[in-house]
C-alpha positions in Angstrom: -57.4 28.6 44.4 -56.6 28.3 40.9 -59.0 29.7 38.0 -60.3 28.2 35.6 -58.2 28.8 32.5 -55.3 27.9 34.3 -56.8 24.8 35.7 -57.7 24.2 31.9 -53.8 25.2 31.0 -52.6 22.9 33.4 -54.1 19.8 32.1 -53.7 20.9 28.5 -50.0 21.0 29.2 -50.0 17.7 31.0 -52.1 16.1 28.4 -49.6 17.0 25.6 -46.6 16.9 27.4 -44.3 14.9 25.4 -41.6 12.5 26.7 -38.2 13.7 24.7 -36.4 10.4 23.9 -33.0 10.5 21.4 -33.8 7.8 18.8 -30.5 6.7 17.6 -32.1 4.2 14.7 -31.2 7.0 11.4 -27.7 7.9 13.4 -26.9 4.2 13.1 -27.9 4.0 9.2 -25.8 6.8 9.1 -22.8 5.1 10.9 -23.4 2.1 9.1 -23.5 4.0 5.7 -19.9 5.7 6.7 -18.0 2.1 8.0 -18.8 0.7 4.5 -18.0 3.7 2.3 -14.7 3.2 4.1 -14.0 -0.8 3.6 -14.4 -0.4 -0.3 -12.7 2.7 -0.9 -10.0 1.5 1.8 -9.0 -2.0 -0.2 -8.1 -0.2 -3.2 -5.2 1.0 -1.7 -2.2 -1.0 -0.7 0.8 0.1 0.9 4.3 -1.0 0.2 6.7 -0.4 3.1 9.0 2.3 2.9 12.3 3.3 4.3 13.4 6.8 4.8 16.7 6.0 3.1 14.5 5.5 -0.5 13.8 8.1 -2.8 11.2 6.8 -5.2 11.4 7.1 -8.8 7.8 8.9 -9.8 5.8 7.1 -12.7 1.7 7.5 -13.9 1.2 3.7 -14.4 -1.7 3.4 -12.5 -1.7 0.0 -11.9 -1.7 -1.0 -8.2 0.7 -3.1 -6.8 0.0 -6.4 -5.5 1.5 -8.6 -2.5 4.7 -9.9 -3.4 8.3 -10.2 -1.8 9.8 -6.7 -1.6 13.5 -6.5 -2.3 14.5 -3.0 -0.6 17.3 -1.3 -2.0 19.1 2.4 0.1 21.7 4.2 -1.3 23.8 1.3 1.6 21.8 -1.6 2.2 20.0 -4.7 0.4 17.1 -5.8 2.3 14.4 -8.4 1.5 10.9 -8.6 3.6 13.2 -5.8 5.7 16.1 -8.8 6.8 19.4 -6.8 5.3 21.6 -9.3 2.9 24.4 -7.2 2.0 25.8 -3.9 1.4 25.5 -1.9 -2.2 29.4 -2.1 -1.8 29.4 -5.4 -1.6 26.6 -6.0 -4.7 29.0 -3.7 -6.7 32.4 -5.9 -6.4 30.8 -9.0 -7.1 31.9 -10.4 -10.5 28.7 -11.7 -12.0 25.4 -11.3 -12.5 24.2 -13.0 -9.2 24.6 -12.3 -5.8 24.5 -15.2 -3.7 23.6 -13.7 0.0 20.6 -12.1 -2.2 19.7 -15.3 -3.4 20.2 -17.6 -0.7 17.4 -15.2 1.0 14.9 -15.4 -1.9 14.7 -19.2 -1.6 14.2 -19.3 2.4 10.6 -20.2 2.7 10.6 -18.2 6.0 11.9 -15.1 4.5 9.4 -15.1 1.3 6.6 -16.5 3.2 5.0 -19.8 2.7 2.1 -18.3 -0.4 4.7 -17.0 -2.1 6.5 -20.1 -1.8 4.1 -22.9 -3.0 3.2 -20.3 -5.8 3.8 -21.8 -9.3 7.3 -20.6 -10.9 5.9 -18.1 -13.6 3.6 -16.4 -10.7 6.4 -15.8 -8.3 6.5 -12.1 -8.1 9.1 -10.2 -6.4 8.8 -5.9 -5.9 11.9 -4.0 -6.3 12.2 -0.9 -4.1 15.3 1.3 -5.1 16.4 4.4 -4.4 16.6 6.4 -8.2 20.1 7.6 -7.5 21.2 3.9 -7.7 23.2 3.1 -10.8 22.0 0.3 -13.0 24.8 -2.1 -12.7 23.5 -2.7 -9.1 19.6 -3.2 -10.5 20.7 -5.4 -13.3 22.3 -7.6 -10.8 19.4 -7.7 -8.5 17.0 -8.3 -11.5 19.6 -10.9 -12.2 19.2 -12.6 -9.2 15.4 -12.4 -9.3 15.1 -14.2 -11.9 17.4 -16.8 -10.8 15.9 -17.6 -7.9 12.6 -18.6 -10.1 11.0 -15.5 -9.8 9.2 -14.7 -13.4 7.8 -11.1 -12.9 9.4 -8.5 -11.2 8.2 -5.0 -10.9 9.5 -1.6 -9.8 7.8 0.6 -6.6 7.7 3.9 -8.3 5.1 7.2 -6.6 2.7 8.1 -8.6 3.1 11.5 -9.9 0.4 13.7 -11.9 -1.3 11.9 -15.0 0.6 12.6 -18.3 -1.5 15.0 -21.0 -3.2 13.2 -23.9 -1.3 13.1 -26.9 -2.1 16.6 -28.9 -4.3 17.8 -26.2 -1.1 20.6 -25.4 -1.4 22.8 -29.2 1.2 25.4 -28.9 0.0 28.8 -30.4 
C-alpha cells in the first residue's frame, strides 16, 4: 500500500512529465544562415589554374581576375587552356614577334572556348601566367602574339602580396 504523499508524488510527476523532443527549426536557421554567408563570400574569389613549374610574380593590385583564356608559361613549356604549343626553346629561336603554333591555338574556337570566341574584338581577353624567372624577349613575343590573334587586353597572374604603405605614412626618425 502506497501513502498518501507518494500517491500524491506520483501523479504530480506524471501530470508534469514532459515529453523531451529535439526541435531542429533554430538549428536549421542556423544552417541556412552559414550555407549563405559561404555563397557570397565564396564568389569573390576566383581561382586561376596553376602549375607547379610557375613561380608567380607578387603584386598588391587588388583587382580580381576575371575568366579569360590563360596562356601558361614554365621555365619549358607554352600552354594555353593547359594544351602545350611549344617549347620556351623553341619561342626563343623564332625570328619575329609571333609565334605561329601559339597563335594557330588562340584562334581554335575549341581551344578558347565558344564565349570567348563570339566576344567582340576589343573584349577578348587573354591571362598570361609566367614564371618571373622568364626573360622578356619570350613575354614580348607572347604579348605579341596576343594581340595578333585579336586579343585587345591582356593581363598578367601575379599573387597578391601584403598591401603597400600609404605614401608618408613610414616618417623615419
Amino acid at each position: 500500500m502506497m501513502s498518501s504523499r507518494a500517491r500524491r508524488m506520483m501523479m504530480h510527476h506524471l501530470r508534469n512529465r514532459n515529453e523531451s523532443e529535439l526541435n531542429l527549426i533554430p538549428m536549421i536557421d542556423i544552417l541556412s544562415v552559414l550555407v549563405s554567408f559561404l555563397l557570397v563570400y565564396s564568389t569573390e574569389v576566383e581561382v586561376v589554374q596553376n602549375s607547379k613549374g610557375i613561380e608567380i610574380p607578387e603584386s598588391i593590385v587588388t583587382a580580381k581576375p576575371r575568366e579569360t583564356v590563360v596562356v601558361m608559361l614554365t621555365k619549358d613549356e607554352l600552354f594555353v587552356q593547359g594544351e602545350r604549343v611549344a617549347s620556351i626553346a623553341e619561342v626563343q629561336a623564332i625570328d619575329g614577334l609571333i609565334i605561329a603554333p601559339l597563335r594557330e591555338a588562340l584562334l581554335r574556337p575549341r581551344i578558347i572556348g565558344k564565349a570567348m570566341a563570339e566576344r567582340e574584338l576589343a573584349d577578348r581577353e587573354v591571362t598570361v601566367m609566367a614564371d618571373k624567372t622568364l626573360p622578356y624577349e619570350v613575354l614580348k613575343k607572347v604579348m605579341s602574339t596576343c594581340t595578333d590573334a585579336d586579343f585587345g587586353k591582356i593581363s598578367f597572374a601575379t599573387m597578391q602580396k601584403d598591401k603597400a604603405l600609404a605614401p608618408g605614412a613610414f616618417q623615419p626618425k
